[in-house]
C-alpha positions in Angstrom: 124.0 -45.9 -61.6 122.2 -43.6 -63.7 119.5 -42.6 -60.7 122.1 -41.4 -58.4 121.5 -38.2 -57.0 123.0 -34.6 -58.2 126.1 -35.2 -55.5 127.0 -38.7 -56.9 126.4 -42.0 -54.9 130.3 -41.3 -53.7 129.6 -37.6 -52.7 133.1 -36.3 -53.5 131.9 -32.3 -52.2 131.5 -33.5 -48.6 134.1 -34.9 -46.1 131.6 -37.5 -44.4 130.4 -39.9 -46.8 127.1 -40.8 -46.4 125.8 -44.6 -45.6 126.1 -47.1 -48.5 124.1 -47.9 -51.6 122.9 -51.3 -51.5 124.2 -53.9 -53.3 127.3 -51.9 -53.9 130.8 -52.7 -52.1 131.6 -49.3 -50.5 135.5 -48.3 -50.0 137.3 -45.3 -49.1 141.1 -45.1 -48.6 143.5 -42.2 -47.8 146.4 -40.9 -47.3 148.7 -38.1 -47.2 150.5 -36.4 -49.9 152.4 -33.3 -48.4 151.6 -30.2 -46.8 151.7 -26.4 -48.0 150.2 -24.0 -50.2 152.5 -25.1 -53.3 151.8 -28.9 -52.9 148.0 -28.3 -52.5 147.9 -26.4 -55.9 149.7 -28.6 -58.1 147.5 -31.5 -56.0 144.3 -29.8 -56.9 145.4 -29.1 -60.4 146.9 -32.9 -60.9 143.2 -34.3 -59.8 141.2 -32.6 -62.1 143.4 -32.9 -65.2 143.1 -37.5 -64.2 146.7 -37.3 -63.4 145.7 -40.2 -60.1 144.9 -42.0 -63.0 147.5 -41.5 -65.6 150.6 -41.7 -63.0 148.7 -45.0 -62.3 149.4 -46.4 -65.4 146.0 -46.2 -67.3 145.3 -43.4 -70.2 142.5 -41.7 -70.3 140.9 -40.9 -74.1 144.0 -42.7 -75.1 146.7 -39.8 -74.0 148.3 -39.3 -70.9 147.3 -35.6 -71.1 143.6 -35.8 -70.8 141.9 -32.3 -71.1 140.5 -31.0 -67.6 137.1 -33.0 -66.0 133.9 -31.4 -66.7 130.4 -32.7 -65.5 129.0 -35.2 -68.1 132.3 -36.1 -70.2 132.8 -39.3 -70.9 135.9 -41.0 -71.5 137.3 -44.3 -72.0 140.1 -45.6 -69.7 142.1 -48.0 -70.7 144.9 -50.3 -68.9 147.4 -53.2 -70.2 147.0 -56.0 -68.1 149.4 -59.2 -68.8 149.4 -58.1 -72.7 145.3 -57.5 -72.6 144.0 -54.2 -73.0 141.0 -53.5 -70.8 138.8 -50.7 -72.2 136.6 -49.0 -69.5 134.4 -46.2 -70.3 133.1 -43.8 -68.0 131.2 -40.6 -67.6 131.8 -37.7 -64.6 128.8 -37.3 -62.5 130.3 -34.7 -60.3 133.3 -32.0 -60.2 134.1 -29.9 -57.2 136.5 -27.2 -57.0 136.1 -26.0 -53.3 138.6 -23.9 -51.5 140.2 -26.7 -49.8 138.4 -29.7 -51.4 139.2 -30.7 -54.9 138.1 -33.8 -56.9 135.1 -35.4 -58.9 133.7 -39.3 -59.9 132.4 -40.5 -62.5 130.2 -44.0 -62.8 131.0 -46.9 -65.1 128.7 -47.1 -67.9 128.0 -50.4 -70.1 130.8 -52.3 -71.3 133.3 -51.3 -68.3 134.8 -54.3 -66.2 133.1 -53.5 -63.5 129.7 -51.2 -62.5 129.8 -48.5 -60.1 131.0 -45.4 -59.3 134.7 -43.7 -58.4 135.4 -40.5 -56.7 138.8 -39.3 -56.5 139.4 -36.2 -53.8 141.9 -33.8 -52.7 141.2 -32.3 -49.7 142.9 -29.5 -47.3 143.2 -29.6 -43.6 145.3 -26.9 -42.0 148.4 -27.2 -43.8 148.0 -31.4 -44.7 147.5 -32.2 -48.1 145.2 -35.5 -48.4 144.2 -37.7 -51.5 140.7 -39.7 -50.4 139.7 -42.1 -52.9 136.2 -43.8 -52.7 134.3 -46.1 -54.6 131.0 -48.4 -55.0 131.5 -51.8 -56.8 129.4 -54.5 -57.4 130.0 -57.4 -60.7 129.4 -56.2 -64.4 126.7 -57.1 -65.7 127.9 -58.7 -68.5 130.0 -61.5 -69.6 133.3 -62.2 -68.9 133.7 -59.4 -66.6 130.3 -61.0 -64.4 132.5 -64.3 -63.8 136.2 -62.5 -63.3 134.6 -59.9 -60.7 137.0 -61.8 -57.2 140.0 -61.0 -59.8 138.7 -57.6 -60.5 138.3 -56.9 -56.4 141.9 -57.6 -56.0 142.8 -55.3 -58.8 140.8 -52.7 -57.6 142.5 -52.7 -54.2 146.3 -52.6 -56.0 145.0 -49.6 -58.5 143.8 -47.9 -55.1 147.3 -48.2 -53.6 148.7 -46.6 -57.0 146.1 -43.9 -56.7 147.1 -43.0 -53.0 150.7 -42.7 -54.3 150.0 -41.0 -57.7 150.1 -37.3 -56.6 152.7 -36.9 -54.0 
């Protein structure tokens, strides 16, 4: 994804996501995580230190206390799955640290199980504190990831539900 535009494909600094890149499966899920000033902070702080990733089970630059996001870092995430470790690097495309919207994405970048792009948000509205996850998908394209992508759907969809839960 390396001609998406200076927002990111996933736009994580504006509430309404634009329409869809094609040839990408587009997602976004949400959900509450509390409500207050206190919850919102340690919220805001938790997304940009990859804590919806780390208390979902992955590490990030192999520690579960990955320094803070920045624009153009690159990482590599990794994840045990049934005794495999699955390496996938990324690089941030876009960090925002609004008021009462917090988050960034990043896209995949070669070697990753899948190619895309990821946006993890936490947003403000009143006194709800929400999480908003989105994501564009499409297969790898390389082998074996290419051939495993249906598996790789449904694992996307349980590692959402972990990231949904991660910060309350």
């Amino acid at each position: 994804m390396n001609d998406a535009d200076d927002q990111g494909w996933t736009t994580p600094a504006f509430r309404h996501w634009a329409p869809s890149v094609p040839g990408y499966r587009r997602s976004e899920v949400s959900a509450p995580i509390g409500s207050g000033d206190e919850q919102w902070m340690r919220a805001a702080t938790d997304i940009l230190r990859w804590r919806v990733k780390t208390a979902s089970g992955f590490l990030v630059g192999g520690t579960a206390d990955p320094p803070r996001v920045i624009p153009g870092q690159r990482q590599v995430i990794t994840a045990r799955v049934l005794g495999v470790t699955v390496t996938e690097p990324v690089e941030v495309v876009r960090v925002v640290d609004d008021p009462d919207r917090v988050g960034f994405s990043y896209r995949t970048l070669p070697g990753h199980p899948v190619a895309g792009e990821e946006a993890f948000i936490v947003e403000r509205d009143g006194d709800e504190v929400r999480i908003v996850v989105r994501s564009l998908t499409r297969a790898a394209p390389q082998q074996p990831w290419r051939a495993l992508f249906p598996v790789l759907l449904v694992a996307q969809r349980v590692a959402k539900r972990r990231y949904l839960r991660a910060l309350r």
